[in-house]
N, C-alpha and C positions, 0 to 999 in steps of 0.2 A: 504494500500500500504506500503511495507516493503522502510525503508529510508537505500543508500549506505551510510556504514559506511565514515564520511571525513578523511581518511589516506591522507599521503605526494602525495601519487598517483593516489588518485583519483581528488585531488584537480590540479595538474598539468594539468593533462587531461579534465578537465571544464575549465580551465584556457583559453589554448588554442583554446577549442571550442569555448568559448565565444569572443577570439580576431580575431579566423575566419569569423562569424558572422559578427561581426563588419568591416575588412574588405571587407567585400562584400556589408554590406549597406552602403558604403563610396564609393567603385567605381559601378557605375552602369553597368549593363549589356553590354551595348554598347560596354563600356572602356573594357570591361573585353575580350570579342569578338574581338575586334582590335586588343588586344595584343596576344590572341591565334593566330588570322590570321597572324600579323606579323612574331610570332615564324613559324608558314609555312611556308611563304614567305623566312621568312632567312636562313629556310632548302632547300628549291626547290630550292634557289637562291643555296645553297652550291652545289648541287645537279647539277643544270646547271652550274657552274664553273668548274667543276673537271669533267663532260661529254663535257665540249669543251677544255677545257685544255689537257686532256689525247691525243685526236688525234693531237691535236695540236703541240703537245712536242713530237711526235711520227714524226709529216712533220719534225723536227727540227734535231731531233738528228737519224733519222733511217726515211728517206727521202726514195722515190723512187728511186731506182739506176738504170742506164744503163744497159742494157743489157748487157750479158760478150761476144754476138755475134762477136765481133771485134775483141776483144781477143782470140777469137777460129778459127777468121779467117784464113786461108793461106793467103788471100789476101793481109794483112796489112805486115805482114812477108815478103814479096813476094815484096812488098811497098818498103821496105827498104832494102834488097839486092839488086832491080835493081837500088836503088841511090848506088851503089858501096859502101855501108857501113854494115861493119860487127857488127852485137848486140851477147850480152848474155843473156841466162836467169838468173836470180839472186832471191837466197832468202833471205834476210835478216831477221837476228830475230832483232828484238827491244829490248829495255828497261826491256817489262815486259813480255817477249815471244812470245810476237802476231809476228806474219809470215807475212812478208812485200815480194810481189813477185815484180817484174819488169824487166828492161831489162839497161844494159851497155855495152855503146857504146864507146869503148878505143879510143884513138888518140895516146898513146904512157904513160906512165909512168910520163913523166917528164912537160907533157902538162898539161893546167890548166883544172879546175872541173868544170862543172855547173851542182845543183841536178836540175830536174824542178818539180813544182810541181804542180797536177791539182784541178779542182773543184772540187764539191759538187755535187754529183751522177755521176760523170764521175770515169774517169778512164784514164790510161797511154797512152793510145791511144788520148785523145782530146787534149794532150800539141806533139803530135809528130810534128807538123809541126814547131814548135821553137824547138823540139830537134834534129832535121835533118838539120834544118838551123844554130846550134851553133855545130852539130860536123863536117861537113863541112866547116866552119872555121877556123878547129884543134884544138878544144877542146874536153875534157874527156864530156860523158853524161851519168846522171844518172838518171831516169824516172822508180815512182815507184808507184803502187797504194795502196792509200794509207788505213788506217785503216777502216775495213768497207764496201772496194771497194775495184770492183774488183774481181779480185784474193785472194787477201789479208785476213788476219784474222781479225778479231776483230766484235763487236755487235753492239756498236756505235760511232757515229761522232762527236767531241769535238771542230770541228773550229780548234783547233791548241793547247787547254789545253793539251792532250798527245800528238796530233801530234808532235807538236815542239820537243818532249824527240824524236819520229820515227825518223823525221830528222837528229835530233845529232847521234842516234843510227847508221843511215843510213852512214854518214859521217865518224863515227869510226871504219865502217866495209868496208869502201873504204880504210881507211889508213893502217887499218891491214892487209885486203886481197888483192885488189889491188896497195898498196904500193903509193898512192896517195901523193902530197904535202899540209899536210890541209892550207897552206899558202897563198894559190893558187886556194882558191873555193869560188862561187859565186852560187847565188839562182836565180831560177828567176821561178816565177809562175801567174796562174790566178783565180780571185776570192776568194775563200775558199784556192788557194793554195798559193796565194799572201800576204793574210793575215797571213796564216802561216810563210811566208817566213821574217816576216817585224817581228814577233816573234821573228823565231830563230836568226835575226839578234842582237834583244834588248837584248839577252840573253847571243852572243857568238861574242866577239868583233873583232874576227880574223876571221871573216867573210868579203869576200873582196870586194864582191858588190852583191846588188839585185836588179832586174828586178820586177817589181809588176803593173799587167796588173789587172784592176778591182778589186784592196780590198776593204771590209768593214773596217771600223773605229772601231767600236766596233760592238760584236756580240749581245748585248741588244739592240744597236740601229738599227740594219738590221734587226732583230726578231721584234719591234714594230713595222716597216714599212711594215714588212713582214703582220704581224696578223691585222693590220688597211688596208692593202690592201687585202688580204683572206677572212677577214668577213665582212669588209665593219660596222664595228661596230663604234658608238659615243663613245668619250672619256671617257664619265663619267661608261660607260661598257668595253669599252678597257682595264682602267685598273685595273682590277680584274683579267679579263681574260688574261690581259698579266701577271701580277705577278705571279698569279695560274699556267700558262702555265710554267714559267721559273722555278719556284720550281718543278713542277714535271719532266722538264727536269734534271732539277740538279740531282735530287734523280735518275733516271732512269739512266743517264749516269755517277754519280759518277764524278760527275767536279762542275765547279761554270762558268756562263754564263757570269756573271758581268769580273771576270779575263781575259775572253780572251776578249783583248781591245789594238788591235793594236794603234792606236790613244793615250791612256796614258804610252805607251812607245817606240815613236818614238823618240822623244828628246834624247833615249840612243843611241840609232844608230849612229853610229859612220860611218860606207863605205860609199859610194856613194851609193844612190836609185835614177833610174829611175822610173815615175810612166803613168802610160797610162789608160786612161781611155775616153769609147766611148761617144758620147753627146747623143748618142740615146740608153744608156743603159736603160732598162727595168726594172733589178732588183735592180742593185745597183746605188743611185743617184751618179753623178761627187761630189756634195758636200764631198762625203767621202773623195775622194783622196786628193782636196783640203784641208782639215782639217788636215790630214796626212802631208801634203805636209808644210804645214805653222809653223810644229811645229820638224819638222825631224831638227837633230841637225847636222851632217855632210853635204855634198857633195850633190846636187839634183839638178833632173827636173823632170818635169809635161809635159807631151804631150796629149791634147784632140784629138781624133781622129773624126772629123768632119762626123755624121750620121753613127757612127759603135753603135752594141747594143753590150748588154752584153759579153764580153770576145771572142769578133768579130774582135778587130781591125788589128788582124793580117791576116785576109779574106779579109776585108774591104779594107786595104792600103797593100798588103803583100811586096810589094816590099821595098816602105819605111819601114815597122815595120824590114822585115828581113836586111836590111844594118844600120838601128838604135839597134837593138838587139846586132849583131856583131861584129858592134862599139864598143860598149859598153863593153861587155865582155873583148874583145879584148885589148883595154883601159887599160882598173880597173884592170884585172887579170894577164896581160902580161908585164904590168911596172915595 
C-alpha cells in the first residue's frame, strides 16, 4: 500500500477528520436527531409565521372595502339635494399626488370649516349623516375618501401615518381654492377617521376643535386585539405572529405601525376634543377613549353612548348626538 505523502494539506484534512469523528462519539445519535428536528421545526415555524402574517398584514393595511355602490348611486345624491343642500364634487391632490375625490358642501366663505373624516373600509358616504347635520347648522363641509377608499387613489391604508399629510393637504387646498379661514376649522370623524383627526390635531395647533367618535389609542394596540380576536391564538404564539405581522405590514405599506399612536400625542392637543364612544362597541374597546381622554392636554369631554356599537352612536341616540355635535362646532369655531 503506497503511504500519502504528510504535506501542510494533507495533514489539515486528517486533522479535521479526526475532530469530526470525535465529535460524533461525544454526542450520540439521539442528541444529534433532536437538533436536526429542531432546525425543522425553527424553519416550519418561520415558515408558518410569514404564511399567517402575510394575510394578516394584508386584513391591516388593504382591508376589504365597501363597495363604491353608494357612490355611484343617484340615490345618495338625490339624498342631499332634497335636504335643500347644495355639494360639489372635488378633487384634491395630496402631499404626494395620490387623488383624494369627495364632495363640498359651502355655507358661505366666511363660515366656519369642518373636514369629516370616515372609517376603515368605508367611504364619504358613512360620515354623511354628521355632514348634513353640521352644514345645516351653517357650517362649510368637507367629506372626502380617503386614501385607499373609495374613489380615491392610493394602494394602502396607514391609520393616519400619510393620512394626516391628506388632511393638511386637504385643508390647504380649501384655503387656496375655496378661500376658507384656516382659523376657523375643526375635524371631527369616526374610528380610523377619528384617530386620524386626534393626529392632525397633535400636529397642527391652529386647529380649532375635534369631534372623535370611536378612536383607537394606538394602532399596535387595536392590531393585537385585533389578531388575538381573528385567531383566537395563546400568547406565547400571538407574539411572533403579531411582530411578524407588523413588520410585514411596515414593509408593505412603507410606514411604521408603532408611530401612529394617537394616545402618545394627545397631551399636544391643544383645542377642545369631544370624545364618544358606544359601551356596546364591538371592535374598539371604550378603554381606548378613556386612555385618550385622561391624558389630552386642552379643553375635553367623554360621552359613553349607552348600548350603541361601533361608530353607531349617532343611529343609536341621533337626536342627542346631532344637537351635541352642533353645539359643539358651533361653540369652539364661532367664538
Amino acid at each position: 500500500m503506497s503511504e500519502l505523502p504528510l504535506n501542510k494539506e494533507t495533514t489539515t484534512a486528517l486533522q479535521a477528520e479526526i475532530s469530526l469523528k470525535v465529535v460524533r462519539a461525544r454526542f450520540p445519535f439521539w442528541l444529534r436527531l433532536a437538533g436536526y428536528v429542531a432546525l425543522g421545526a425553527a424553519g416550519s415555524l418561520t415558515i408558518a409565521l410569514g404564511a399567517a402574517s402575510y394575510p394578516l398584514s394584508g386584513l391591516l393595511i388593504r382591508p376589504r372595502l365597501k363597495r363604491l355602490s353608494q357612490l355611484k348611486s343617484p340615490h345618495v345624491r338625490h339624498l342631499i339635494r332634497r335636504s335643500g343642500i347644495e355639494f360639489e364634487d372635488v378633487t384634491i391632490p395630496s402631499f404626494d399626488g395620490t387623488r383624494l375625490y369627495g364632495w363640498w358642501m359651502s355655507a358661505g366663505q366666511s363660515a366656519p370649516t369642518v373636514v369629516v373624516l370616515h372609517g376603515v373600509k368605508k367611504n364619504r358616504t358613512d360620515v354623511l349623516r354628521a355632514a348634513l347635520v353640521l352644514r345645516r347648522a351653517g357650517l362649510n363641509v368637507l367629506m372626502f375618501d380617503g386614501r385607499a377608499h373609495g374613489n380615491s387613489e392610493g394602494r394602502y391604508v396607514t391609520y393616519g401615518f400619510y393620512e394626516r399629510r391628506d388632511v393638511e393637504s386637504a385643508i390647504d387646498w380649501l384655503v387656496k381654492e375655496k378661500e376658507i379661514n384656516r382659523d376657523s376649522v375643526g375635524l371631527a370623524g369616526e374610528s380610523m377617521g377619528a384617530a386620524i383627526a386626534l393626529q392632525v390635531a397633535a400636529h397642527n395647533p391652529w386647529i380649532r376643535a375635534v369631534w372623535a367618535d370611536s378612536p383607537f389609542a394606538s394602532l399596535r394596540r387595536v392590531t393585537e386585539e385585533f389578531v388575538r380576536r381573528f385567531t383566537g391564538l395563546p400568547g406565547a404564539v400571538l407574539n411572533p405572529v403579531l411582530w411578524t405581522t407588523i413588520q410585514v405590514a411596515n414593509y408593505r405599506g412603507s410606514f411604521d405601525v408603532h408611530s401612529v399612536d394617537p394616545l402618545s400625542l394627545a397631551a399636544r392637543i391643544k383645542c377642545p376634543v369631544y370624545l364618544v364612544h358606544g359601551t356596546a362597541d364591538e371592535l374598539i374597546a371604550t378603554a381606548h377613549s378613556e386612555s385618550i381622554h385622561a391624558v389630552l392636554g386642552g379643553e375635553k369631554e367623554i360621552w359613553f353612548v349607552e348600548g350603541a356599537r361601533h361608530a353607531r352612536s349617532i343611529r343609536h341616540a341621533r337626536s342627542d348626538y346631532s344637537e351635541r355635535l352642533t353645539r359643539f362646532f358651533k361653540e369652539k369655531l364661532e367664538a
